[in-house]
N, C-alpha and C positions, 0 to 999 in steps of 0.2 A: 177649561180655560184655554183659549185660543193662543200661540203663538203671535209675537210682536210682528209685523211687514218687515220683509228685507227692506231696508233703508239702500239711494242709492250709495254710501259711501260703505255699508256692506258687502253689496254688488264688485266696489270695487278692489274692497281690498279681499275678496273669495277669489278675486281677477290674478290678483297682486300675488296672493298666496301659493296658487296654485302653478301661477308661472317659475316661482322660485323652487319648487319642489319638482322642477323637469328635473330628471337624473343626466350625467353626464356622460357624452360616450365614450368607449375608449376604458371604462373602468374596473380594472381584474385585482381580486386581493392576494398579497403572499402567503397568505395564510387562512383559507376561509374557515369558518365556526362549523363545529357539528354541533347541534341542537340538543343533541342527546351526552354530549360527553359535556357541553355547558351545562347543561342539568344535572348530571352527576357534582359537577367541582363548584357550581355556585351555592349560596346560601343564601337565604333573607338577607335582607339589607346589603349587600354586595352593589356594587356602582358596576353597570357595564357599559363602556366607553365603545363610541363607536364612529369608525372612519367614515364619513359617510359620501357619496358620490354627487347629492344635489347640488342646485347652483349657488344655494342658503349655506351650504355645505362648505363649501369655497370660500366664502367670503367669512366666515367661523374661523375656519383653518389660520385664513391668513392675518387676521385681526388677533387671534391669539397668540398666534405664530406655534401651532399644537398641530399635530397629526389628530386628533379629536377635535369633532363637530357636535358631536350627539352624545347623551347618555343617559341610561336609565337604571331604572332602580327594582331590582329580583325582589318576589317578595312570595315564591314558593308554590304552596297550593294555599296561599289565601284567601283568592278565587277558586269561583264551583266551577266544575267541568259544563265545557256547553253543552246545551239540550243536544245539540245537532248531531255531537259527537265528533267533533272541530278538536281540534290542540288545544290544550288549556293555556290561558293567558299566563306568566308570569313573568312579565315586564311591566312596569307602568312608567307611562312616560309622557311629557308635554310635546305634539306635533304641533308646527307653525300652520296656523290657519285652521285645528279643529280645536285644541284642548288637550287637555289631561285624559289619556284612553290608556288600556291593557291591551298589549301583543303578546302573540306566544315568542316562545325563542328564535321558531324558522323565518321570524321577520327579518333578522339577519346575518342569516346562513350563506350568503354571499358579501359582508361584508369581513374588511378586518376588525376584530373588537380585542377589549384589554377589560380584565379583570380587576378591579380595584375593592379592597375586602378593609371596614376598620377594625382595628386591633383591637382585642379585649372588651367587645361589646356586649354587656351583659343581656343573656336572654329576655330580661323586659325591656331594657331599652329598644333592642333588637324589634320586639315586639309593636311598639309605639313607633319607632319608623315605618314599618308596614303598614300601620293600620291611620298612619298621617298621609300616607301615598295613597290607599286603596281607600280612603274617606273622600277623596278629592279626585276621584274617575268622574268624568260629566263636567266639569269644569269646561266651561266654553271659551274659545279665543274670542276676544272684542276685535273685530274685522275694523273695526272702527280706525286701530292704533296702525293705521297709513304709515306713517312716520317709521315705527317699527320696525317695518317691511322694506321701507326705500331704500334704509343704509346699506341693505344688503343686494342689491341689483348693481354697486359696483364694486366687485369683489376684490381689489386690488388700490383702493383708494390711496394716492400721491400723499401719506403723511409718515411721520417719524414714529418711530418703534415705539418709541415711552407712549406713544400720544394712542394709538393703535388699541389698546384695553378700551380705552376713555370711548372709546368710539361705540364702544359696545353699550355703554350707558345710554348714548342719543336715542330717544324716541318720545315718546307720548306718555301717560300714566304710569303703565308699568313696567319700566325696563327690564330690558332683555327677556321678553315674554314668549319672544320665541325662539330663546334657547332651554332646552331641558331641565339644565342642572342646577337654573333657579330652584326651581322645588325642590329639587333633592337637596339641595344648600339649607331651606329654609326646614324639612325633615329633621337635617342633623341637628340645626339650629334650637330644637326643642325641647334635644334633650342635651343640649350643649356640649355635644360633641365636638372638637375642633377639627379645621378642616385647612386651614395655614395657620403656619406658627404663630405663636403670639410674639409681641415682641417684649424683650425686656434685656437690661444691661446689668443682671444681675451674676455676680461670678458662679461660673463653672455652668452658665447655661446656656443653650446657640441661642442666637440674634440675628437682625439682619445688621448689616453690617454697612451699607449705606443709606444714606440721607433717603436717597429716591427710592432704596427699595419699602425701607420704613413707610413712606408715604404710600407708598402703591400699597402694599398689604395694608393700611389702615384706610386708604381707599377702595377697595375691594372686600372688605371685612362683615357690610352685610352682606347676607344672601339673595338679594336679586342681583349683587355684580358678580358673581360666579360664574367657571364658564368651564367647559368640560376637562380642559386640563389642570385646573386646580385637583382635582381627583389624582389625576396623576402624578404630579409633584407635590401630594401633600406628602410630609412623615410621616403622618400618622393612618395611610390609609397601606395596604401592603400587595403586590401588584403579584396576582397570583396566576400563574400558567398553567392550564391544564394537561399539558403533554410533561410536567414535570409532576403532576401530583400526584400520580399512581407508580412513581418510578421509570425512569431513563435509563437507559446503556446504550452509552453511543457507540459501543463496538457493535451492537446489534444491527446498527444501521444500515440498508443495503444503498449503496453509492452507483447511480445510473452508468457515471463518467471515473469510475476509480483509473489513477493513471497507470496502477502496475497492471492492469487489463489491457490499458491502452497501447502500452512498451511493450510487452508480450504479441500484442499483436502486429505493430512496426518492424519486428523483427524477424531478418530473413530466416526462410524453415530450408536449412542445410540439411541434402540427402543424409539417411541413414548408414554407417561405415559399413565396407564390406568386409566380412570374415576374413581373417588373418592379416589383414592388413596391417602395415608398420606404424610406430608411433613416429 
């Protein structure tokens, strides 16, 4: 069975796509990932958030008002090793402009990422989110949803803070298709995992406590208006570091710039006294 013709609105939005994924320069992280100590501390179903440098990237950040653009979802060795003898994949995650594909971890060894783990997730349900994420590898982006892609070419759009989420709603079919944590929204969603509080004004339980936030969280409450920092301000997901998971000592720490090296060294080296001299 042959392949459908590129259409040209296709054509244009592979145009569109591809321009929004220029990286930006100028971009060094505080903290870069090692690939191998992220594989040690991640688990299945773990959410990894990530800063990311494109220009798609930008206008994410600032629409959410999040340090998180990007994020995807670990799902182990639930993938086979490649033939080639390539890194194994275990990430899966929605790119703007291909789809639902698997990365390994070294995809982003240059950027900042944040670990986001849900609590108390029983081993099968664990199970069923992986296999809801790696069921839906080959998923194809609809080049089609123009619309999708435009809001994001001006990454700073002249509107009000409340209104700013809402923005992430505009597009064609399926909103917010090209941000990641659609999917992993709709994952958790399956096995009805929560992901923002619920609300309710019953005693002895949190709420939200205003008018506007109520509405926001019940506008945002299905999983296509999800967006990489709901992972990080959920309660219910628990934000794990990997330089504190095998144990810390900050006394161990060696300090480039310590100031009693530095006082030590400002200070004058007064000849040594000579023999018998008086006090």
């Amino acid at each position: 069975m042959t392949a459908p013709a590129e259409t040209l609105l296709d054509r244009i939005g592979r145009w569109l796509a591809d321009r929004l994924q220029d990286e930006s320069s100028g971009y060094e992280p505080y903290t870069p990932s090692d690939p191998e100590t992220l594989r040690r501390v991640l688990q299945p179903g773990d959410v990894l958030l990530v800063e990311g440098n494109q220009k798609v990237s930008a206008a994410i950040k600032y629409l959410t008002q999040s340090t998180w653009s990007h994020a995807a979802l670990y799902v182990g060795d639930a993938l086979p090793e490649p033939a080639d003898g390539s890194e194994r994949p275990r990430l899966v995650e929605v790119t703007l402009g291909v789809g639902c594909v698997a990365v390994p971890l070294s995809r982003y060894r240059t950027y900042n990422t944040r670990i986001c783990r849900p609590s108390g997730l029983t081993p099968e349900d664990r199970d069923r989110v992986v296999s809801f994420m790696v069921n839906r590898i080959g998923l194809r982006y609809d080049m089609k949803n123009i619309f999708d892609m435009l809001r994001y070419f001006l990454p700073t759009p002249p509107v009000p803070v409340r209104w700013r989420r809402r923005m992430i709603a505009f597009g064609s079919g399926d909103p917010t298709r090209a941000i990641c944590s659609t999917l992993i929204a709709q994952a958790y969603e399956t096995i009805r995992y929560p992901i923002l509080p619920s609300i309710t004004i019953a005693p002895g339980r949190a709420c939200a406590q205003s008018g506007y936030s109520r509405q926001e969280i019940l506008h945002i409450r299905h999983h296509s208006l999800y967006t990489p920092r709901d992972f990080d301000l959920s309660p219910y997901f628990r934000i794990v570091k990997p330089t504190l998971e095998y144990g810390f000592d900050y006394r161990a720490v060696t300090w480039s710039d310590d100031p009693r090296i530095a006082e030590d060294a400002a200070l004058p080296q007064l000849p040594p006294a000579s023999e018998g001299a008086g006090a």
